[in-house]
C-alpha positions in Angstrom: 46.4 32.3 12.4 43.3 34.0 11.3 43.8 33.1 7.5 44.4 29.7 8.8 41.3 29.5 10.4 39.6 30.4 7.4 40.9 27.8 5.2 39.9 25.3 8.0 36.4 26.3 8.0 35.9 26.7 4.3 37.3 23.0 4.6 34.4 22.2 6.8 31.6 24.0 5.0 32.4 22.3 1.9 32.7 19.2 3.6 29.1 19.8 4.5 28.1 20.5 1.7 29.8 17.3 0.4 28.1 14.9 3.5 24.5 16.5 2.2 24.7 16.1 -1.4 25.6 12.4 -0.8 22.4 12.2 1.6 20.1 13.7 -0.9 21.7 11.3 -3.4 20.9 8.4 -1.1 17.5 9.5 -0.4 16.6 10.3 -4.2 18.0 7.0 -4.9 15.4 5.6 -2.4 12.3 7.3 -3.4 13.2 6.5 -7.0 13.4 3.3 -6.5 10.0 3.3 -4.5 8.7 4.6 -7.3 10.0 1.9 -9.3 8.9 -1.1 -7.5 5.3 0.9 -6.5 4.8 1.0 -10.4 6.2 -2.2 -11.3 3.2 -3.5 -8.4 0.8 -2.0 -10.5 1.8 -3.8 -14.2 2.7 -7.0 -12.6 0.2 -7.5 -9.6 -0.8 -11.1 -11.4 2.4 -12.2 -12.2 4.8 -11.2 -9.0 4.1 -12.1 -5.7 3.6 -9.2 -3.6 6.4 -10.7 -0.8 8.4 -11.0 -3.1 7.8 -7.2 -4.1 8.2 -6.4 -0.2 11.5 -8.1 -0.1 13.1 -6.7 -3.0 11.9 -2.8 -1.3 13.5 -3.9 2.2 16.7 -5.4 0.6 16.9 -1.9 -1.0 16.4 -0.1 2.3 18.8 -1.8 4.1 21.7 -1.6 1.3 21.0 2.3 1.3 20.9 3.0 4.5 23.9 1.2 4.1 25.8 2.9 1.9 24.4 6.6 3.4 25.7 5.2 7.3 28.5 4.1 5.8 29.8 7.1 3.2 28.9 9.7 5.5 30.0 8.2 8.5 34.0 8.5 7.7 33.5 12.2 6.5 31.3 13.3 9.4 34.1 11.9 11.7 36.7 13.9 9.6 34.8 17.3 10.4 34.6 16.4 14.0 37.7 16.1 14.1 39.1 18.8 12.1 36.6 21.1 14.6 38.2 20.0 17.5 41.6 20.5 15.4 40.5 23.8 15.2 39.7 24.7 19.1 42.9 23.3 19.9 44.8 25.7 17.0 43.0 28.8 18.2 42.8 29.4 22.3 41.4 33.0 21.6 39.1 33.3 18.6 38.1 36.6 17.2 34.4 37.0 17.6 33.7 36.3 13.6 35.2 33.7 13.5 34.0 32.2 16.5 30.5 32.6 15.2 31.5 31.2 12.0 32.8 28.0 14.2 29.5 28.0 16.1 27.6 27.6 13.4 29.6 24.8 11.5 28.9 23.2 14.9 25.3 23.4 14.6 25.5 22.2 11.0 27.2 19.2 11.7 25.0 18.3 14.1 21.8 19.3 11.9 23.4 16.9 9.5 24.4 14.4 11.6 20.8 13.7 13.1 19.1 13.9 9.8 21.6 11.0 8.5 20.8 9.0 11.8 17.1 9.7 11.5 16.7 8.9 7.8 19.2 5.7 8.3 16.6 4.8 11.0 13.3 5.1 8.9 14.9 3.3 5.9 16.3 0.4 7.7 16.0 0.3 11.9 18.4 -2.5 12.5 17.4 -2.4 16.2 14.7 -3.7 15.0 15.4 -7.2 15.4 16.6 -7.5 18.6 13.7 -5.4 20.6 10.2 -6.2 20.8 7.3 -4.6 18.8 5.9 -2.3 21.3 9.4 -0.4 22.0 9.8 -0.3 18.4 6.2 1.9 18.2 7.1 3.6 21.1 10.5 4.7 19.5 8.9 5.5 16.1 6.6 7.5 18.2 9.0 9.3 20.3 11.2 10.3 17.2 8.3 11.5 15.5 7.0 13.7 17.7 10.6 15.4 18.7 10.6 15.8 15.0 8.0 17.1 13.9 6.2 18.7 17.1 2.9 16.3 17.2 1.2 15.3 20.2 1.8 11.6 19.8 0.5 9.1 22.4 1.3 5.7 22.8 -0.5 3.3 25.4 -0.1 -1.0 25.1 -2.7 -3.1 26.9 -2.4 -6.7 27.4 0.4 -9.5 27.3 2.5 -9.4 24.3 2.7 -13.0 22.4 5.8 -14.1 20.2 4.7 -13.2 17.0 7.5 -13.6 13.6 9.9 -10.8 12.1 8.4 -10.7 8.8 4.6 -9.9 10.8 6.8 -7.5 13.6 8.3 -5.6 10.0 5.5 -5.2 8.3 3.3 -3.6 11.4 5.7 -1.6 12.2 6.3 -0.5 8.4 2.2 -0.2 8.1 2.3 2.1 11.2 5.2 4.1 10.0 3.3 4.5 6.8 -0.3 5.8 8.9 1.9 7.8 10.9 3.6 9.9 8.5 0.5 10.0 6.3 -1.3 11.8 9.1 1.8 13.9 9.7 2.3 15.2 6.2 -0.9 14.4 4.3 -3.7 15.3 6.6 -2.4 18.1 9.0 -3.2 15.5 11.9 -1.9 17.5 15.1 -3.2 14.5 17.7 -2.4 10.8 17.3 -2.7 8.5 19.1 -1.3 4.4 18.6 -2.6 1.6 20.6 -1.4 -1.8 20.8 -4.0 -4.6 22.2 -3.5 -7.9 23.1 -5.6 -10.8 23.7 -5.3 -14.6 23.6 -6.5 -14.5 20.0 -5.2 -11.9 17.7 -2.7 -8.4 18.3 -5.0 -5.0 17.5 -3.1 -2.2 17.0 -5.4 1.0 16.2 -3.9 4.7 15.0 -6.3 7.2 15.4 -5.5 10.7 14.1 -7.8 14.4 13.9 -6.2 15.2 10.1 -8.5 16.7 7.5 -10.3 14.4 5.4 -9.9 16.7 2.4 -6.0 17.1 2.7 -6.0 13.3 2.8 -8.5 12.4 -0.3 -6.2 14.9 -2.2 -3.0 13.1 -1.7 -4.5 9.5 -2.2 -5.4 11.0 -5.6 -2.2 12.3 -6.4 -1.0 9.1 -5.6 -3.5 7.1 -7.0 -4.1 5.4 -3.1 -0.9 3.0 -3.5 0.1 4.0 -0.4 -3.0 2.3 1.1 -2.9 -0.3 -1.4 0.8 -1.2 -0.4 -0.3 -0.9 3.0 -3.1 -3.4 2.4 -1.1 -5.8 0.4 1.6 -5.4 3.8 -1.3 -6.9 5.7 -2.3 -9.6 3.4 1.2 -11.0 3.6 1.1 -11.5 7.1 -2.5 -12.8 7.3 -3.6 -9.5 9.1 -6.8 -7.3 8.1 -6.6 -3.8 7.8 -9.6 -1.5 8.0 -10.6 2.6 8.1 -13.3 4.4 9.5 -14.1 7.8 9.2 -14.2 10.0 11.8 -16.3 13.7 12.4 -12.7 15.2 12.8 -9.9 12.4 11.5 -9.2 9.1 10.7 -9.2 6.0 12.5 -6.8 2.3 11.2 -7.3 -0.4 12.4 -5.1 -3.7 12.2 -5.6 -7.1 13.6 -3.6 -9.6 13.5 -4.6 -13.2 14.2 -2.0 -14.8 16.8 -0.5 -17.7 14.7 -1.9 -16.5 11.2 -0.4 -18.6 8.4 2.4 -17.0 6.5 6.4 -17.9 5.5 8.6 -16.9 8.1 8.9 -19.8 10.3 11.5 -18.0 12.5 9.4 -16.8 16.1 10.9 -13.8 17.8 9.4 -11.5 21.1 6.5 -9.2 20.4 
C-alpha cells in the first residue's frame, strides 16, 4: 500500500511540475511577445496605427490565456482527482506520507491560483459583462490579497455608459499604474478614485513609491511603459497626466463622456 502511495504521489509531483513548466511557457510566450510588439511600436510609430498595435497585444492576450486556462485546466483536474483517488485508497496514512499528501495539496492549490490569477491579468473575460468600477474594485482587491498593499478604492458620482474599447483601455492603464507602483516604486499605499460628472469620467491613482526606484525602471525601460500608457489614452480620446508628489506619485486620467473614437458598441460604466 505504502509503495503504492508513493508511485501515486511521484505521479502528482511530476504532474506539477508538468502544469508549471507549461505556465511559465505561457507566460514567457506573453512577455516575449510584449516585447515584440513594444519594439515594433517604436520602429513603426509612423507607419502602424497604434489601435491597431493595441489589438494585435489583446488578441494575443486572450489566445494565451487561452491556451494556459485551457492546457492546464484538464491536468489540474487530473491531480485533483488522482488526490482524492488517493484518500479513498489509503483510510490510515503513515505520518510521512500524509505530510507528503499535505503538501501536494498545498501545491496544487499554489498552482492553481497563480493560473487563475495570471489568466485573469492577461485576459479578464468578466470583463465584458460588468461595469468599470467593479472591474477596479476587483483588480484592486486581487492586488492587495496578493501582494499585501494597502489598496483603497472609493467611486463618486453617477457612472455614464461609456464603450468597451475606452472601459479596456482604463482598466489596462490602471492595471499598468498599479503594478508599476507595486513592483517599480515600493509604493505601500494606493489609493484609485473613480469621479464622475456630466462631462467627462476622472479616475486618479495616487501612490507613496520612491521617485528614485521609479526613474530607474523607466530607464531600464526606456519609459514605454508610460509611452504605451499614453498612446492607450490617445486611442480613446482621454488625457493622461503625472504630478509629482513630496512622497509618491499621483495619475491622473480624464476622459471626456462621448470622446470620439471607433467602437461604436455602448456598454454600462
Amino acid at each position: 500500500m505504502v509503495s503504492y502511495i508513493n508511485c501515486i504521489l511521484i505521479a502528482l509531483g511530476t504532474s506539477l511540475v508538468v502544469a508549471l513548466i507549461i505556465y511559465w511557457q505561457g507566460k514567457h510566450k506573453y512577455l516575449t511577445l510584449k516585447r515584440m510588439y513594444d519594439a515594433k511600436t517604436l520602429l513603426t510609430i509612423d507607419l502602424v496605427p497604434w489601435s491597431k498595435v493595441n489589438e494585435l497585444i489583446e488578441h494575443d492576450r486572450q489566445r494565451i490565456a487561452s491556451d494556459l486556462h485551457d492546457e492546464l485546466g484538464t491536468l489540474l483536474s487530473v491531480i485533483h482527482l488522482d488526490l482524492e483517488l488517493v484518500t479513498r485508497e489509503a483510510e490510515v496514512l503513515p505520518p510521512h506520507i500524509e505530510a507528503k499528501l499535505l503538501t501536494v495539496k498545498k501545491n496544487l492549490n499554489v498552482t492553481i491560483e497563480t493560473i487563475r490569477n495570471t489568466v485573469w491579468n492577461l485576459s479578464p473575460n468578466f470583463l465584458e459583462k460588468v461595469n468599470l468600477t467593479f472591474a477596479i474594485r476587483e483588480l484592486c482587491n486581487k492586488l492587495d490579497a496578493l501582494k499585501g498593499t494597502h489598496m483603497h478604492f472609493v467611486q463618486s458620482g453617477t457612472p455614464s455608459p461609456i464603450t468597451q474599447k475606452q472601459k479596456l483601455n482604463i482598466f489596462r492603464i490602471v492595471q499598468e499604474l498599479l503594478t508599476n507602483s507595486i513592483k517599480h516604486s515600493g509604493a505601500w499605499n494606493i489609493s484609485v478614485q473613480l469621479h464622475w460628472d456630466d462631462e467627462k469620467l476622472t479616475v486618479t491613482v495616487e501612490d507613496d513609491g520612491s521617485g528614485y526606484k521609479r526613474q530607474d525602471y523607466e530607464q531600464q525601460t526606456s519609459g514605454q511603459g508610460s509611452i504605451n500608457m499614453i498612446k492607450r489614452a490617445n486611442v480613446i480620446g482621454a488625457k493622461l497626466k503625472k504630478e509629482e508628489l513630496s512622497r509618491g506619485l499621483r495619475t491622473i486620467i480624464e476622459l471626456k463622456l462621448g470622446a470620439a473614437e471607433t467602437t461604436k458598441e455602448v456598454y454600462n460604466a
